[in-house]
N, C-alpha and C positions, 0 to 999 in steps of 0.2 A: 273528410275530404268530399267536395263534390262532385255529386256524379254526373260522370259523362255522358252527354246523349248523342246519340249518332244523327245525321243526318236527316235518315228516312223516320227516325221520329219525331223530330221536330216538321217534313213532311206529312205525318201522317195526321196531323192535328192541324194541319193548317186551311185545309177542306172544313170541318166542322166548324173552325172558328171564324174563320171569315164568311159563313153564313149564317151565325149565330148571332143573336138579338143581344143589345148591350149587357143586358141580365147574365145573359147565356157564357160572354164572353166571361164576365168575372167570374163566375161561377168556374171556367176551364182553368183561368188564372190562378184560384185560391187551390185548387184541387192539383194545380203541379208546382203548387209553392211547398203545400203540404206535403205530397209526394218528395220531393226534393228533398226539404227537412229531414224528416223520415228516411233518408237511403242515407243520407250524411251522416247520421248517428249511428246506425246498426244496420247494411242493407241484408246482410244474410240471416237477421230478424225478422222481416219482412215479408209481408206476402206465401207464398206458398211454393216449394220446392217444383220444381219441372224436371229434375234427375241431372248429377255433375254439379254444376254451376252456375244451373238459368234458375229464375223464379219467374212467379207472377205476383202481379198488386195490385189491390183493388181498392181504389182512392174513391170515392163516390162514383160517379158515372165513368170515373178514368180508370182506364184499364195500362200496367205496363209490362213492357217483359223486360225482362235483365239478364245480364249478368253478373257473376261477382271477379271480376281479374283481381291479379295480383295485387297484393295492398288494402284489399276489402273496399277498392272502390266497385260501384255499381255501373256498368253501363249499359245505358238505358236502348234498347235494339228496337221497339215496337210501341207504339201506343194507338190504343183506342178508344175514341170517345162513344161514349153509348148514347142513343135519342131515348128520349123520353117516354116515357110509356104512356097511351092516351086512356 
């Protein structure tokens, strides 16, 4: 099933990506396509336990947090994108 993201994540990427260079942009695209995939197949595989029923995921620069509700869907509460390191 796919998972659900909350509002304020889909917010909280939209600062990064609308000032990110076209490269940049695909690069946030393919990294929450992957992620997505990824939570649809197994999300309590995923990422790294946070105690109960939250995790975290580290997709290249994408950072998310979750949850797993009932049904083993994933809802996604938090993301962040990481800069680059110079």
């Amino acid at each position: 099933m796919n998972p659900h993201w909350e509002e304020r994540a889909f917010d909280d990427l939209a600062d990064p990506y609308t000032r990110a260079s076209l490269g940049e942009q695909e690069e946030i695209a393919r990294a929450v396509e992957r992620a997505n995939r990824l939570l649809r197949q197994a999300p309590e595989l995923q990422g790294e336990s946070r105690g109960g029923f939250d995790r975290v995921m580290f997709e290249g620069r994408l950072t998310l947090y979750y949850r797993i509700i009932p049904g083993g869907i994933a809802r996604v509460l938090r993301v962040r994108w990481s800069a680059r390191r110079s």
